[in-house]
Every structure is written in structure tokens, then in C-alpha cells.
C-alpha positions as CSV (number, residue, x, y, z in Angstrom):
1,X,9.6,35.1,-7.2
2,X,13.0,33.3,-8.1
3,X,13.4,30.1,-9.1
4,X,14.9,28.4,-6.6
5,X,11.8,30.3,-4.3
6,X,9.6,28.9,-6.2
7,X,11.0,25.1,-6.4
8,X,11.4,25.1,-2.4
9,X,7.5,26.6,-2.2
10,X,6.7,23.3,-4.6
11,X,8.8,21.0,-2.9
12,X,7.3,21.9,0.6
13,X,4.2,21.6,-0.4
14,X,4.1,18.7,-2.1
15,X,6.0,17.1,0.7
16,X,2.9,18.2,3.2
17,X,0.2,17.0,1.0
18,X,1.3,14.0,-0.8
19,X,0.0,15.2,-4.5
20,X,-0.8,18.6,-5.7
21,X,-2.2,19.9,-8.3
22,X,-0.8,21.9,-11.2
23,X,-4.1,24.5,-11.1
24,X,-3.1,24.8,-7.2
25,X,0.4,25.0,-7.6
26,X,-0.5,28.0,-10.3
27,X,-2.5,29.9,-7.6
28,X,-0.2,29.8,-4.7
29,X,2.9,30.3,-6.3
30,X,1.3,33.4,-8.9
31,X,3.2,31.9,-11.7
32,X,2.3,30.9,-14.9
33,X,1.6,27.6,-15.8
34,X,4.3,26.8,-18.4
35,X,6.5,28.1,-15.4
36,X,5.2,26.0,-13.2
37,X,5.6,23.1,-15.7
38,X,8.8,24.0,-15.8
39,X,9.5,23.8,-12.7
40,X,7.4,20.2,-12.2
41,X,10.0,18.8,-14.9
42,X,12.8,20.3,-13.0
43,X,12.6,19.1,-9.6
44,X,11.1,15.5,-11.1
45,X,14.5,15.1,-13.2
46,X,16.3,15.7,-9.8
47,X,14.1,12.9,-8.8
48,X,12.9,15.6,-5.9
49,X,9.4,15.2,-6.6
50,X,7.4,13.1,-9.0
51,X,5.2,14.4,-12.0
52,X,2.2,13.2,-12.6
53,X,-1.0,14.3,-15.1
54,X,-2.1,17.5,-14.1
55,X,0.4,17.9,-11.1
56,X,3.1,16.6,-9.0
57,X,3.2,14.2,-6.1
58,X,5.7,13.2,-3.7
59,X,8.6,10.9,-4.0
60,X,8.2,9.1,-0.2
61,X,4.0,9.6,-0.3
62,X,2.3,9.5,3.3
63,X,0.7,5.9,3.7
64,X,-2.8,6.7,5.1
65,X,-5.6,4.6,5.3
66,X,-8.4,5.3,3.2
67,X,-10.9,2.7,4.8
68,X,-13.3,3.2,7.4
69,X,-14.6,0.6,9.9
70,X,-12.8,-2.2,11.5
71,X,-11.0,-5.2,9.7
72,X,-13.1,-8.3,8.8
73,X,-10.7,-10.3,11.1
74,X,-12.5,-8.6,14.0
75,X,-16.0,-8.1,12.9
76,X,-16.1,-11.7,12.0
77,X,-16.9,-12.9,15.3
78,X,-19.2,-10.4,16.2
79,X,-22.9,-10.7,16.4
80,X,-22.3,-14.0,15.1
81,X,-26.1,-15.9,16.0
82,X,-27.5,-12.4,14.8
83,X,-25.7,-13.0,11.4
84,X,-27.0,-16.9,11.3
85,X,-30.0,-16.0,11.5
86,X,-30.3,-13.8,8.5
């Protein structure tokens, strides 16, 4: 695979999932490591991606909610007497 394959393959895929690693990026792609490196370093000095330990991650990362459950501002006012009475 070329290079410029290979750093539109990283690019897309970080993109989709936010932060990937460099172990997954070595499987999909069937480079080497120190190419994949390479190639990390690259498209981060384009400011394309950004590197981080043990992988890269997305310049504009998807803002997901991690939380489960409702706010406090709602469940405040629920079950109130029951909560009293504890």
C-alpha cells in the first residue's frame, strides 16, 4: 500500500472513531509499526490528525455523552416524600 493509501485509510478512520489505536492501526492497514508511526507524525505535523500515546485521535473529536441516567435537575424533584423519609 502507498503512502498517501495508507494516510487516507488513517485519516478515515480516525475521523469515524474519534481515537485509534497504534496496535489497530498496525492490523488494518498490514504495515509495520515504525510505518505506521511514521505516518501518525506525518498527518499530526499537517495538523490532520492528533498523536497521542499509543495511537492517534482526531483533531474535531465526536462530543458524546458518557453518562447514563437523567440530570440531577430532573430527578431532584422526583420521589421527593420517598427521599424525606430515608
Amino acid at each position: 500500500m502507498i503512502e498517501a493509501e495508507r494516510h487516507r485509510l488513517i485519516k478515515r478512520l480516525v475521523d469515524e472513531r474519534s481515537i485509534v489505536s497504534l496496535v489497530d492501526l498496525v492490523e488494518l492497514l498490514g504495515a509495520s509499526e515504525a510505518t505506521v508511526r511514521r505516518d501518525i507524525g506525518a498527518l499530526a505535523g499537517r495538523g490532520e490528525i492528533t498523536r497521542i500515546r499509543g495511537g492517534a485521535q482526531s483533531v474535531h473529536p465526536r462530543h458524546e455523552a458518557h453518562l447514563v441516567g437523567s440530570p440531577f435537575k430532573l430527578s431532584q424533584g422526583v420521589a421527593v416524600p420517598e427521599k424525606r423519609a430515608i
